[in-house]
Backbone of each chain as ProteinMPNN parsed JSONL, in Angstrom:
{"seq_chain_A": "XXXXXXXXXXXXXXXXXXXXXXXXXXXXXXXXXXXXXXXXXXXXXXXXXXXXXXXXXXXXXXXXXXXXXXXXXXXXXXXXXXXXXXXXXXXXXXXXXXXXXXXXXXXXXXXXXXXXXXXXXXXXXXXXXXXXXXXXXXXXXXXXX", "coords_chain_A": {"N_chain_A": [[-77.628, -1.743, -13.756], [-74.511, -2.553, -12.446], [-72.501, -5.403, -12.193], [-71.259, -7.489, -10.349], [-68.725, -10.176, -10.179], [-66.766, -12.744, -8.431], [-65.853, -15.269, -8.693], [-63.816, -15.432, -10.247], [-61.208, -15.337, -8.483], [-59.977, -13.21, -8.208], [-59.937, -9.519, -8.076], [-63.653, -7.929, -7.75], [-65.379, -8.546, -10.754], [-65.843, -6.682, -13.48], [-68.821, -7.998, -15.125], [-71.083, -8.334, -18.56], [-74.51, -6.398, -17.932], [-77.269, -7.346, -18.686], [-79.348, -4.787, -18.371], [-79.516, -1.518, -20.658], [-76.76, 0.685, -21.748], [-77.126, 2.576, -22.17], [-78.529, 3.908, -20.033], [-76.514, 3.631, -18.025], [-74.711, 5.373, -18.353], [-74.594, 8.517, -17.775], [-73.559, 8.121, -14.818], [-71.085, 6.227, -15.189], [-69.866, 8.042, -17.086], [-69.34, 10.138, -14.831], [-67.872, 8.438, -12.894], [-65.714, 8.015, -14.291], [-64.634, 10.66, -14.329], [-63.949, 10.89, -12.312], [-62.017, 9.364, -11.604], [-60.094, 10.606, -12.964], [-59.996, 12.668, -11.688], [-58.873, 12.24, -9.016], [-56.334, 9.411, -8.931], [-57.143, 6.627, -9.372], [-59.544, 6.741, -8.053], [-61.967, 6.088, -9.441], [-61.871, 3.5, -10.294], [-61.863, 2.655, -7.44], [-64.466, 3.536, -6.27], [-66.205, 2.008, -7.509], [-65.096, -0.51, -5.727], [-63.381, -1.73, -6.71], [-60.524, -2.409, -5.095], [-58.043, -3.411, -4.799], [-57.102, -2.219, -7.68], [-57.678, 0.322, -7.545], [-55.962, 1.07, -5.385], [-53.559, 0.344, -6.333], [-53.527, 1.812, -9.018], [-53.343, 4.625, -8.009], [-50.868, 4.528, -6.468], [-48.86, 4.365, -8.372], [-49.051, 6.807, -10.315], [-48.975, 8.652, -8.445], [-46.316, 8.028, -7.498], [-44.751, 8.206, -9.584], [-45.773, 10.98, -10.175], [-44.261, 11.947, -7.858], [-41.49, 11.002, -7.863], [-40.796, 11.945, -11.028], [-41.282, 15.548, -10.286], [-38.831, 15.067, -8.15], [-36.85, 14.948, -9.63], [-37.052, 17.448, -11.002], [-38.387, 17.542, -13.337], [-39.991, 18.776, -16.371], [-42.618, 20.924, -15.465], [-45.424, 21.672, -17.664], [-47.303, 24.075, -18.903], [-50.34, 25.854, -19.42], [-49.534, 28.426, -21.026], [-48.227, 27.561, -23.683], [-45.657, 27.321, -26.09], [-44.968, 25.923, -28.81], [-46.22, 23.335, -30.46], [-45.827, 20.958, -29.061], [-45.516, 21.601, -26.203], [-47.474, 22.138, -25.99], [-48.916, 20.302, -25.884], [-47.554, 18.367, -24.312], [-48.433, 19.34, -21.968], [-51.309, 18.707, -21.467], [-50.759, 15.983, -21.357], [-49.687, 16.047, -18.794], [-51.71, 17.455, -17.376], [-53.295, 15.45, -17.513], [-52.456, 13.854, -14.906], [-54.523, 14.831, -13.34], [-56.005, 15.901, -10.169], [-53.16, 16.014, -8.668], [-51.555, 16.99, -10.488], [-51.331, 19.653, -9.684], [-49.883, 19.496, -7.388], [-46.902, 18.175, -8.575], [-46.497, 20.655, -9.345], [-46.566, 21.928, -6.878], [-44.296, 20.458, -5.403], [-42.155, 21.578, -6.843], [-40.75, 23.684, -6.085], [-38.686, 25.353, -7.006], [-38.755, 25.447, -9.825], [-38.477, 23.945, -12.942], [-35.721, 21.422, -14.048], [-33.949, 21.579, -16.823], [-31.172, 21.315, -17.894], [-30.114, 19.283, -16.867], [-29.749, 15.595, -17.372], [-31.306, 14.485, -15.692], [-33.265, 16.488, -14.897], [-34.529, 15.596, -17.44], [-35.291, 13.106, -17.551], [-37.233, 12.987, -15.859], [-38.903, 14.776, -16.63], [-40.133, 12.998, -18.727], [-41.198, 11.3, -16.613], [-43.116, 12.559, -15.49], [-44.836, 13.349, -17.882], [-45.702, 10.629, -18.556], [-46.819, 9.875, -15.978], [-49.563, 11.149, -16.371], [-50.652, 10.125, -18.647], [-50.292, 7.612, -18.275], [-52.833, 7.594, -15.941], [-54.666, 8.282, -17.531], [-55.231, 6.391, -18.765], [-56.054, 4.701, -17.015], [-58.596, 5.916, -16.267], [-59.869, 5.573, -18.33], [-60.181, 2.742, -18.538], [-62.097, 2.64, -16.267], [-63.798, 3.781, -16.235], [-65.521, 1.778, -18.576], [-65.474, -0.466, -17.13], [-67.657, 1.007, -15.446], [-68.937, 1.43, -17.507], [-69.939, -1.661, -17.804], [-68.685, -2.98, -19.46], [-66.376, -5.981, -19.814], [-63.75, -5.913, -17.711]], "CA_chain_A": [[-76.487, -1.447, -12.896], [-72.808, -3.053, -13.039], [-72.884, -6.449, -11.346], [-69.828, -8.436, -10.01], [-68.482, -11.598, -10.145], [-65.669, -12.997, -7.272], [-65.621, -16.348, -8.833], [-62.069, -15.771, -10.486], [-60.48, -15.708, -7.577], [-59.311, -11.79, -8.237], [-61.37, -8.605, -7.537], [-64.71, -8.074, -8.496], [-64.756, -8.421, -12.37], [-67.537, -6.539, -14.035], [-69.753, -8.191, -16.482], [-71.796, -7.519, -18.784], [-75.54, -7.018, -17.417], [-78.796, -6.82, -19.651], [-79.413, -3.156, -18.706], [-79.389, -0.838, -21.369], [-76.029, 0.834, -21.389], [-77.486, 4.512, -22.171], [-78.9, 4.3, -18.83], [-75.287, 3.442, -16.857], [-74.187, 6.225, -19.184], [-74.129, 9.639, -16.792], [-72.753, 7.388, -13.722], [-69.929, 5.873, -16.497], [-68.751, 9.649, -17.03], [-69.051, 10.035, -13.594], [-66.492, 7.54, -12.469], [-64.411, 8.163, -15.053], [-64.495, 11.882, -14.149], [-63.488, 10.664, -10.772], [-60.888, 8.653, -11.519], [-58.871, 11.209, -13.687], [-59.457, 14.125, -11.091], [-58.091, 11.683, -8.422], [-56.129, 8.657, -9.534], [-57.839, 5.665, -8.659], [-60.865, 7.201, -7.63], [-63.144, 5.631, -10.09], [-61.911, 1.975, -9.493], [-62.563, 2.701, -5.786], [-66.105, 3.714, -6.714], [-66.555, 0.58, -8.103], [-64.897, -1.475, -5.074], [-61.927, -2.494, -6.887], [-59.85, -1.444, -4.053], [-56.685, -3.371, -5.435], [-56.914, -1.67, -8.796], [-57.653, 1.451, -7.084], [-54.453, 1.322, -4.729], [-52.14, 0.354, -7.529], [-53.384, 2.832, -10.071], [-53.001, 5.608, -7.309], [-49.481, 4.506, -5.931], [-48.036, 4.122, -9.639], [-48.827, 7.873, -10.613], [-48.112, 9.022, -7.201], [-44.931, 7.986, -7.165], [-43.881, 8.707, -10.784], [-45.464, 12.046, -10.339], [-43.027, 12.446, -7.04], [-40.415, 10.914, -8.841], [-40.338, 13.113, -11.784], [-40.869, 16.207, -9.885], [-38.172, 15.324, -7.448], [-35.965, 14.778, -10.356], [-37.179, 18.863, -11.549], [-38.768, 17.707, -14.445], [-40.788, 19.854, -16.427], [-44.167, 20.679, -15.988], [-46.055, 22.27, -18.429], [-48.561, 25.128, -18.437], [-51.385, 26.354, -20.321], [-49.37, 29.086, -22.28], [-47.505, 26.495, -24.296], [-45.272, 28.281, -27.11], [-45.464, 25.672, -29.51], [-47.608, 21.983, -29.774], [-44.949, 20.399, -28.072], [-45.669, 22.634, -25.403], [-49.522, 21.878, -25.613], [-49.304, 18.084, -25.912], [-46.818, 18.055, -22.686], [-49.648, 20.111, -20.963], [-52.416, 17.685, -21.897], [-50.244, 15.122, -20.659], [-49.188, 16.411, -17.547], [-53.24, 17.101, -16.972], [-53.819, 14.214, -17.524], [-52.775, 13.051, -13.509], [-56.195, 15.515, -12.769], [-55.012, 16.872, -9.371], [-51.358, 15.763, -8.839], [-50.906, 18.242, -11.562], [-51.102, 20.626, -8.786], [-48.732, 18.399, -6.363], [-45.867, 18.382, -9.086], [-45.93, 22.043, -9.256], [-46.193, 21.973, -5.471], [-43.238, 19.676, -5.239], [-40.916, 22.202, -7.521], [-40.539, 25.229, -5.681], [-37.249, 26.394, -7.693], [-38.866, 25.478, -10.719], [-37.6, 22.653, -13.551], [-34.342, 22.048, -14.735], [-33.846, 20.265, -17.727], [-30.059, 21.361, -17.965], [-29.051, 18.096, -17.013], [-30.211, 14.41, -17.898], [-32.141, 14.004, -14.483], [-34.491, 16.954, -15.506], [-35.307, 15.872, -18.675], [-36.154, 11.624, -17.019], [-38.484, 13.457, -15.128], [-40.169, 15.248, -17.585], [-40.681, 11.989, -18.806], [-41.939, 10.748, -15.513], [-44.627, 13.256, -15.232], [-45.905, 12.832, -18.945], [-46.294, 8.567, -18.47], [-47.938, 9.751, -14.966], [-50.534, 11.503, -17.08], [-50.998, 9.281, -19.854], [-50.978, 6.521, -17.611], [-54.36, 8.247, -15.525], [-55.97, 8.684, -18.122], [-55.824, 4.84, -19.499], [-56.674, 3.749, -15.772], [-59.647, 6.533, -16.087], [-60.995, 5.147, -19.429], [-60.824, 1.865, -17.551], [-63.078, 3.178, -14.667], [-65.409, 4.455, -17.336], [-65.765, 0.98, -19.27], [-66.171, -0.803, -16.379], [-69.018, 1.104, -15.508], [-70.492, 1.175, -18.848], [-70.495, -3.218, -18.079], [-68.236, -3.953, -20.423], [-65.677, -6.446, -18.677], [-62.724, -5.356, -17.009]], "C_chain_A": [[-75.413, -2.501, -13.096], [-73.024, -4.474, -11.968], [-71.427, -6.946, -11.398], [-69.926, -9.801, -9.673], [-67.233, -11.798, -9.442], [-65.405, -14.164, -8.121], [-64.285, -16.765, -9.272], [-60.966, -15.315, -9.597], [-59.998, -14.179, -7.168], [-59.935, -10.595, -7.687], [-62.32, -8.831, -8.398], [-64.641, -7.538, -9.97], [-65.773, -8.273, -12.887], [-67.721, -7.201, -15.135], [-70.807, -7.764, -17.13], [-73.254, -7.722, -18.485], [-76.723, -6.561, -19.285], [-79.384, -5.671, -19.579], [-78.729, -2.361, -19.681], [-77.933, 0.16, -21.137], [-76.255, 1.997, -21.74], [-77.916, 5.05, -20.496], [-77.603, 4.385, -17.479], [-74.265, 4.644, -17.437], [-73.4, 7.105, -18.324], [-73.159, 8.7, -15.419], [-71.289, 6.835, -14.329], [-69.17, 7.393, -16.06], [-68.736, 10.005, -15.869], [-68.077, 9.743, -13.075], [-65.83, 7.608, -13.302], [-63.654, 9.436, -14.706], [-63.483, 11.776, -13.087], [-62.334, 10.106, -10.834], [-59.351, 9.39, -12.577], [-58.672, 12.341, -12.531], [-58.694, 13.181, -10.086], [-57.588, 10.005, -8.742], [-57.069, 7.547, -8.857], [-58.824, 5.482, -7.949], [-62.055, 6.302, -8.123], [-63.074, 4.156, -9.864], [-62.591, 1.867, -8.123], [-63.856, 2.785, -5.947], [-66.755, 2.823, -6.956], [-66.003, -0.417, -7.268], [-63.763, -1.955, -5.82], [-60.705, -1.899, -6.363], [-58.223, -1.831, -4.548], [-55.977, -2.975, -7.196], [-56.809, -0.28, -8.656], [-56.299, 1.901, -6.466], [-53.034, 1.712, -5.704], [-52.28, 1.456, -8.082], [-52.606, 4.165, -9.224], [-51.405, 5.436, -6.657], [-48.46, 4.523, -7.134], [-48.547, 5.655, -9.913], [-48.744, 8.543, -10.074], [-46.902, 9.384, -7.337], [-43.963, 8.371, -8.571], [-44.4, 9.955, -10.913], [-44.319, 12.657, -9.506], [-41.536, 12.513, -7.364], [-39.89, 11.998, -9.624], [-40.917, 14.539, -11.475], [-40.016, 16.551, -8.97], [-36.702, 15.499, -8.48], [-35.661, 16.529, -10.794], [-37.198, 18.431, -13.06], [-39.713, 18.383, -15.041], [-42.519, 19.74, -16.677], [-44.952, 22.033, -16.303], [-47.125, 22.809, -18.163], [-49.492, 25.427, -19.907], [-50.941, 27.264, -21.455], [-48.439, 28.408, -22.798], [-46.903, 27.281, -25.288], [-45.589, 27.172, -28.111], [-45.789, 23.682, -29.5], [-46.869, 20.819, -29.152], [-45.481, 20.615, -26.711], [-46.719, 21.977, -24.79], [-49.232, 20.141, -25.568], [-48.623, 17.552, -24.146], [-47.984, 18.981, -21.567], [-50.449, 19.031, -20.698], [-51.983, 16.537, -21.04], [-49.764, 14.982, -19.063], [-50.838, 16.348, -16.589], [-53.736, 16.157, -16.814], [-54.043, 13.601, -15.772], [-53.767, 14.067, -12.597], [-55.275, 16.202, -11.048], [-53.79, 16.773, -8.902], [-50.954, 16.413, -9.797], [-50.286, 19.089, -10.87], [-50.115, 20.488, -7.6], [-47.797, 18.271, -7.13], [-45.75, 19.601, -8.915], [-45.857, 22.737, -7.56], [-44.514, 21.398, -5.225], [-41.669, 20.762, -5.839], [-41.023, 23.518, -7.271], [-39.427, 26.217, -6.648], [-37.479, 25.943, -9.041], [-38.233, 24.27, -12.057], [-36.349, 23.152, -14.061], [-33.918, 21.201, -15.43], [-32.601, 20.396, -18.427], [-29.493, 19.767, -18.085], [-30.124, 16.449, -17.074], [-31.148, 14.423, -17.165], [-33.764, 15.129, -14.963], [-35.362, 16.591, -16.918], [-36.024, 13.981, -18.301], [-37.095, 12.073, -16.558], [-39.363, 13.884, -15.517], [-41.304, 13.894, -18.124], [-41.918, 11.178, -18.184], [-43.388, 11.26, -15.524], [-45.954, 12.95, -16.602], [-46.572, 11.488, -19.013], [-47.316, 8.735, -17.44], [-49.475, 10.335, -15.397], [-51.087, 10.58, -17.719], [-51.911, 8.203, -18.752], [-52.578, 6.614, -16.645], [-55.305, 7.895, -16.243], [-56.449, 7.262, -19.003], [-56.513, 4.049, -17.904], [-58.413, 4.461, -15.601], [-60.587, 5.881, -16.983], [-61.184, 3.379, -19.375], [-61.973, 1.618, -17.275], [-63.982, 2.866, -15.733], [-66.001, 2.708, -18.102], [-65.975, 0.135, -18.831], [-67.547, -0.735, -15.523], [-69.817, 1.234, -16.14], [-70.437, -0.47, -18.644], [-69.452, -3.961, -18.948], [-66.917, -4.605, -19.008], [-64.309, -5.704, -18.756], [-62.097, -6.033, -16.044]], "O_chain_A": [[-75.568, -3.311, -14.01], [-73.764, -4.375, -10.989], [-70.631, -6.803, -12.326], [-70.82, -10.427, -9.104], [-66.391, -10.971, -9.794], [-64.22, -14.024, -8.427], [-63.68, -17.802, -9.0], [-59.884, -14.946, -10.053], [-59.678, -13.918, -6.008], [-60.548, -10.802, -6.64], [-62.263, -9.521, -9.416], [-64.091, -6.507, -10.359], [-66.646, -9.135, -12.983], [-66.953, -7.098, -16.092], [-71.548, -6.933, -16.604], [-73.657, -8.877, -18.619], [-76.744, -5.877, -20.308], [-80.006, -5.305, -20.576], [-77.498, -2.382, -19.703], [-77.99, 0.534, -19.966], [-75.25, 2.686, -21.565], [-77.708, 6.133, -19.949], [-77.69, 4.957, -16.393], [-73.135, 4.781, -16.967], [-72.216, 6.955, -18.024], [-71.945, 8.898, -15.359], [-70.316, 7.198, -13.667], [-68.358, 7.729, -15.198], [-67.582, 10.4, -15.704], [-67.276, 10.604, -12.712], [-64.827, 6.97, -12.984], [-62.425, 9.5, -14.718], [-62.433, 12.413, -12.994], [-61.53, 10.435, -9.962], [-58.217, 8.968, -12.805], [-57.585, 12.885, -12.34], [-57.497, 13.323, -10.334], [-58.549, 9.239, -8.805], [-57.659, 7.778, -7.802], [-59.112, 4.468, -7.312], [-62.935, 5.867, -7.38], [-64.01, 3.558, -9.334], [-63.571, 1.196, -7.798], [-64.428, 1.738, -5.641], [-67.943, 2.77, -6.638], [-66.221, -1.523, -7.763], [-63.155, -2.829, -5.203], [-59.987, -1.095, -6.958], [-57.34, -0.984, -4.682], [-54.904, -3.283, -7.715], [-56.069, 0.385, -9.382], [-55.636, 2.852, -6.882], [-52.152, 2.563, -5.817], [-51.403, 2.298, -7.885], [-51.549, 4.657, -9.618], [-50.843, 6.498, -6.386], [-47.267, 4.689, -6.878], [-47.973, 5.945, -8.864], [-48.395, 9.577, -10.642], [-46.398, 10.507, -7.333], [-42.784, 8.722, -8.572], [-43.762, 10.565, -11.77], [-43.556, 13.521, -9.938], [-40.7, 13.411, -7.267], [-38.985, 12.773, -9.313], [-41.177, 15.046, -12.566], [-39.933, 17.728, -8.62], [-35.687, 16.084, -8.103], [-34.52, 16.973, -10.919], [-36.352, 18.781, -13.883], [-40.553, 18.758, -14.223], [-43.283, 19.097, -17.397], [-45.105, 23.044, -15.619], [-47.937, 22.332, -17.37], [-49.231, 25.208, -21.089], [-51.48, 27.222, -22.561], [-47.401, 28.707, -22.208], [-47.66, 28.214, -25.556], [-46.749, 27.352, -28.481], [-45.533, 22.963, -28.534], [-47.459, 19.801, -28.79], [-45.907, 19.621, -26.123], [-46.904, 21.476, -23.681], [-49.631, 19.112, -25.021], [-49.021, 16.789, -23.266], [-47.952, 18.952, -20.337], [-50.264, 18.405, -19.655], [-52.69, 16.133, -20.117], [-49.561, 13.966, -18.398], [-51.136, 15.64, -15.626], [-54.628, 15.945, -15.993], [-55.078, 13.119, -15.311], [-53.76, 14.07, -11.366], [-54.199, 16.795, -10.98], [-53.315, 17.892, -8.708], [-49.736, 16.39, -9.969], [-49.117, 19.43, -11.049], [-49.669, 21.46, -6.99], [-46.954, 18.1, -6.25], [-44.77, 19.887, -8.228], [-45.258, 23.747, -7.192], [-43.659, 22.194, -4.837], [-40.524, 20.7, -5.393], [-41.338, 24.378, -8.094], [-39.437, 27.428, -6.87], [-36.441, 25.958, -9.702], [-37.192, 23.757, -11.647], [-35.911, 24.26, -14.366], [-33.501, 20.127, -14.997], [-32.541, 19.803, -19.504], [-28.789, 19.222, -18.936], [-31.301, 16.52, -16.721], [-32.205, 14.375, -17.793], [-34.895, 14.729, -15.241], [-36.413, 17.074, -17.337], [-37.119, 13.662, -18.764], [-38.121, 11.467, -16.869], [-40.512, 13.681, -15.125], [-42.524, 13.754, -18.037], [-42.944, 10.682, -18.65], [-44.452, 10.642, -15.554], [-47.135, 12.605, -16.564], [-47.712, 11.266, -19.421], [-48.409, 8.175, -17.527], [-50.465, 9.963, -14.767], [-52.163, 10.168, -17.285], [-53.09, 7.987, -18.472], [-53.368, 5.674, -16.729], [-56.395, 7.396, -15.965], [-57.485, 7.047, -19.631], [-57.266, 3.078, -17.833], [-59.311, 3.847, -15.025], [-61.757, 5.623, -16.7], [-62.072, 2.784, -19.986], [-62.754, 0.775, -17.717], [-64.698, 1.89, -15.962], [-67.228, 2.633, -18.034], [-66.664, -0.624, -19.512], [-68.265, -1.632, -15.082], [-71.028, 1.238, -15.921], [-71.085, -0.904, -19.596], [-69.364, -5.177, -19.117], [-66.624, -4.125, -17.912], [-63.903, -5.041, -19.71], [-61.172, -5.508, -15.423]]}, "seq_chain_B": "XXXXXXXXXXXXXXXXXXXXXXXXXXXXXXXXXXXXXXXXXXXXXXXXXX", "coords_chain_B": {"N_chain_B": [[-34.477, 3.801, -15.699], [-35.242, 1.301, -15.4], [-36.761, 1.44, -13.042], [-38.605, 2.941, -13.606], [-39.927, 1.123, -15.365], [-40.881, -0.773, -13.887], [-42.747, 0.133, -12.475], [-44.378, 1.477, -14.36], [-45.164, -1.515, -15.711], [-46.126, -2.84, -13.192], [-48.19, -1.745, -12.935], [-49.582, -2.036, -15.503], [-50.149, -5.02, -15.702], [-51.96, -5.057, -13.139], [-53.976, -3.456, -14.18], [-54.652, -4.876, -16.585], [-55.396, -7.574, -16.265], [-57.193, -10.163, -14.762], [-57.202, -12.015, -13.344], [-55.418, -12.831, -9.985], [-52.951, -14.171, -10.696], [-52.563, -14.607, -13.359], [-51.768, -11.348, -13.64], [-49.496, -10.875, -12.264], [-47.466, -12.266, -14.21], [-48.512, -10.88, -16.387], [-47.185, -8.45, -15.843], [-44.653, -9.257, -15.467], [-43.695, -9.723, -17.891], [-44.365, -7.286, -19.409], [-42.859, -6.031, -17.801], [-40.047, -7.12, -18.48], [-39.807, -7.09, -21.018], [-40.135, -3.999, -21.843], [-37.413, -3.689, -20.416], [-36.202, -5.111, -22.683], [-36.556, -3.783, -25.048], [-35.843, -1.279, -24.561], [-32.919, -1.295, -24.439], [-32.055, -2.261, -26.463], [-33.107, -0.152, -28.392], [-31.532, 1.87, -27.145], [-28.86, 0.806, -28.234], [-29.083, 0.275, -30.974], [-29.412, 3.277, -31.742], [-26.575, 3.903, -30.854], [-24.695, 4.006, -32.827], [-25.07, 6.84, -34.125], [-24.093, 8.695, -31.704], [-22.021, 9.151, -31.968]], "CA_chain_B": [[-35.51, 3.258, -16.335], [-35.763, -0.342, -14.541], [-37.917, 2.001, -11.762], [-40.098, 3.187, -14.506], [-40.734, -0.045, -16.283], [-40.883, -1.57, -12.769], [-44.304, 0.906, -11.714], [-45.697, 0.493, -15.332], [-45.255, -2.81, -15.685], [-46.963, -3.377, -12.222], [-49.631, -1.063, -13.39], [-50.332, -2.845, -16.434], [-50.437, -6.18, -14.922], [-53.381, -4.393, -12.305], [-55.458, -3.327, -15.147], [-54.491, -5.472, -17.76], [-55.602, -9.136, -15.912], [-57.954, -10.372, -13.943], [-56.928, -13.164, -11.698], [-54.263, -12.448, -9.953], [-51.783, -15.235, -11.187], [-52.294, -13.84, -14.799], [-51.681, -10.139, -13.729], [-48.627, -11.304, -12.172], [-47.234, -13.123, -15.189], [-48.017, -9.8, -17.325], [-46.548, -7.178, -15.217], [-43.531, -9.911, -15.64], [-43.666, -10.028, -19.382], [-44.036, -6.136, -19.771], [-41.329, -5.344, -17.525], [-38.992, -7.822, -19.353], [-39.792, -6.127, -22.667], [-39.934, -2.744, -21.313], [-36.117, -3.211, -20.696], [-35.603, -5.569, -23.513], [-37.083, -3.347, -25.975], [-34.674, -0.042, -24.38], [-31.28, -1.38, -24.279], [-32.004, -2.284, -28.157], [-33.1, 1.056, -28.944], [-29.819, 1.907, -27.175], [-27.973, 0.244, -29.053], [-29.734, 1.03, -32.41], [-28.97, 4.756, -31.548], [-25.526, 3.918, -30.718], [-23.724, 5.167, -33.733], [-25.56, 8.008, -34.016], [-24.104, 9.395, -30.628], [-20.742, 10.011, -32.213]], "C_chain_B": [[-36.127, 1.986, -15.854], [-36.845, 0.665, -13.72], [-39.05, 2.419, -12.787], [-40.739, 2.551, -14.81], [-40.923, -1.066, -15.28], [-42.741, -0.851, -12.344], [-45.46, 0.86, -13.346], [-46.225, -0.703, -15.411], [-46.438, -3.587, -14.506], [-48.608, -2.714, -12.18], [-50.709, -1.199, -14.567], [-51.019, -3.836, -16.328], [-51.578, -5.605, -14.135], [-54.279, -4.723, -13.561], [-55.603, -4.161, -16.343], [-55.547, -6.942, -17.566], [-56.435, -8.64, -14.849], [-58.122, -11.048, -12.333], [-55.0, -12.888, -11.487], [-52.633, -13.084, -9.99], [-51.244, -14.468, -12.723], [-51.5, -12.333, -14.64], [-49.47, -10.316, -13.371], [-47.085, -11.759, -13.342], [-47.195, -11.889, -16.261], [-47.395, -8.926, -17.198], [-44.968, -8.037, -15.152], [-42.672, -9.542, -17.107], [-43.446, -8.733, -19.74], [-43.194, -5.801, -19.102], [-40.017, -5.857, -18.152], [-38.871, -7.168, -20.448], [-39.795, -5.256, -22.896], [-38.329, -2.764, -21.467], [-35.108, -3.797, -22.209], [-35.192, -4.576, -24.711], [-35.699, -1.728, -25.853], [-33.403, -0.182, -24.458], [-31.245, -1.792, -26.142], [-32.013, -1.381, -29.133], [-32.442, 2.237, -29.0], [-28.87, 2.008, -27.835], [-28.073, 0.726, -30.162], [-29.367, 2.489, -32.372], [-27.371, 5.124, -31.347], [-24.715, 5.127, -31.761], [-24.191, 6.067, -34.294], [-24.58, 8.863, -33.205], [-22.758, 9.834, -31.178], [-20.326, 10.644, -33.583]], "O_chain_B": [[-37.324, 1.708, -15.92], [-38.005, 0.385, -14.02], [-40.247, 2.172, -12.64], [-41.956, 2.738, -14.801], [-41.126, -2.217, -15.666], [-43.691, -1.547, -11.984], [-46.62, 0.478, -13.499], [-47.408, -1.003, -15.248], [-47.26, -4.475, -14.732], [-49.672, -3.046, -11.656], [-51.876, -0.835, -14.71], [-52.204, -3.897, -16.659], [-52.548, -5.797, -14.868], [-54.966, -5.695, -13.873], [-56.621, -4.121, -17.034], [-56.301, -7.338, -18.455], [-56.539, -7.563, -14.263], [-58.604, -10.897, -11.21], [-53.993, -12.805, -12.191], [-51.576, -12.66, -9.521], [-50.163, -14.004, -13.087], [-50.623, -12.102, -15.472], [-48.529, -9.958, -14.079], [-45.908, -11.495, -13.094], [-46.191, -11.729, -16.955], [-46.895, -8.375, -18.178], [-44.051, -7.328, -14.737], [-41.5, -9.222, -17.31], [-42.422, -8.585, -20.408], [-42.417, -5.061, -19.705], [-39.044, -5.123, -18.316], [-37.797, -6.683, -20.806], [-39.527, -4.998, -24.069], [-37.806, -2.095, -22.358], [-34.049, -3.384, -22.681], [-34.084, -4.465, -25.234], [-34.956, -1.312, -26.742], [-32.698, 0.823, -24.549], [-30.29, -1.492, -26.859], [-31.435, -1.4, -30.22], [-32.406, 3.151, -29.823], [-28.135, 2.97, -28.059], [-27.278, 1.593, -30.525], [-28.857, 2.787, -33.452], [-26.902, 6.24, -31.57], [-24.352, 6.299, -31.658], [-23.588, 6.245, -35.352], [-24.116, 9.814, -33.835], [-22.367, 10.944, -30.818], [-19.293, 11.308, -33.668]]}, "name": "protein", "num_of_chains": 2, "seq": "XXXXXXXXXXXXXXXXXXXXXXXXXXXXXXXXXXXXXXXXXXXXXXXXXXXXXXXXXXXXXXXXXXXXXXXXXXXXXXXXXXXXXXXXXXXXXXXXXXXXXXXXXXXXXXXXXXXXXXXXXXXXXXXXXXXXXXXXXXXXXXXXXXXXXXXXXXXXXXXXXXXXXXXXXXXXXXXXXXXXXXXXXXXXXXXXXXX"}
């Protein structure tokens, strides 16, 4: 199991233990799982409550952001891999996917500069998830973090 | 863009560092170079735009 150390003054900072790391395996994808469907989930899981907060208030607010802006967010029938890669990316913030397209009732509008920052916004809020998810995950496979 | 490279930056710094002097110090460093790096690529694009 994942063991913590306080001693650097910061949150608990996993190291690595002498358990076999096939066995922290399923729990690993676990919290990683967790931490892409809700941001900052999987830190939390693991007690790192100020890694947890941040991650979750930073793709929060740049998903609110760039859907207040009416930037675009991408769907499953993608025309071409543009399309699909801005999907992927957008998936990426796991359910705030569903909270941008909540947020844009009248749909995006990438007419003018503001829709197309936003697009932006939403793809970094993805991306960014999914590096705080593979985090989660690598913290609970032991390795440090 | 400062607001963007203001919530990465502070989101790097999180996961990037450990103690929270260091994290501090990087979420400094990447937001500095975040805008350094855009007003250059700005620029560089400049005469393009006309």
């Amino acid at each position: 199991m994942t063991e913590t150390n306080q001693s650097t003054g910061g949150e608990p900072a996993v190291v690595e233990s002498s358990a076999p790391t096939s066995s922290r395996e399923p729990l690993a994808l676990a919290i990683g799982f967790a931490g892409w469907l809700l941001p900052g989930l999987g830190h939390a899981l693991q007690k790192m409550w100020g890694r947890a907060l941040i991650v979750f208030l930073a793709v929060a607010s740049l998903v609110t952001i760039g859907a207040g802006m009416r930037g675009n967010v991408f769907n499953s029938g993608g025309a071409d891999a543009f399309d699909k890669l801005g999907f992927v990316a957008d998936l990426g913030t796991g359910s705030l996917y569903f909270l941008a397209i909540a947020l844009e009732p009248s749909g995006p509008d990438v007419s003018r500069a503001d829709g197309d920052y936003g697009t932006r916004f939403l793809a970094t809020a993805g991306v960014l998830n999914l590096l705080a998810a593979l985090h989660a995950y690598e913290a609970a496979r032991g390795r440090k973090a | 863009m400062v607001l963007f490279a203001l919530i990465i930056s502070i989101a790097f710094g999180t996961l990037g560092r450990r103690r929270p002097v260091d994290r501090v110090k990087y979420a400094l460093w990447c937001f500095v170079w975040f805008l350094v790096v855009a007003v250059a690529i700005g620029w560089v694009m400049y005469p393009f735009s006309h």
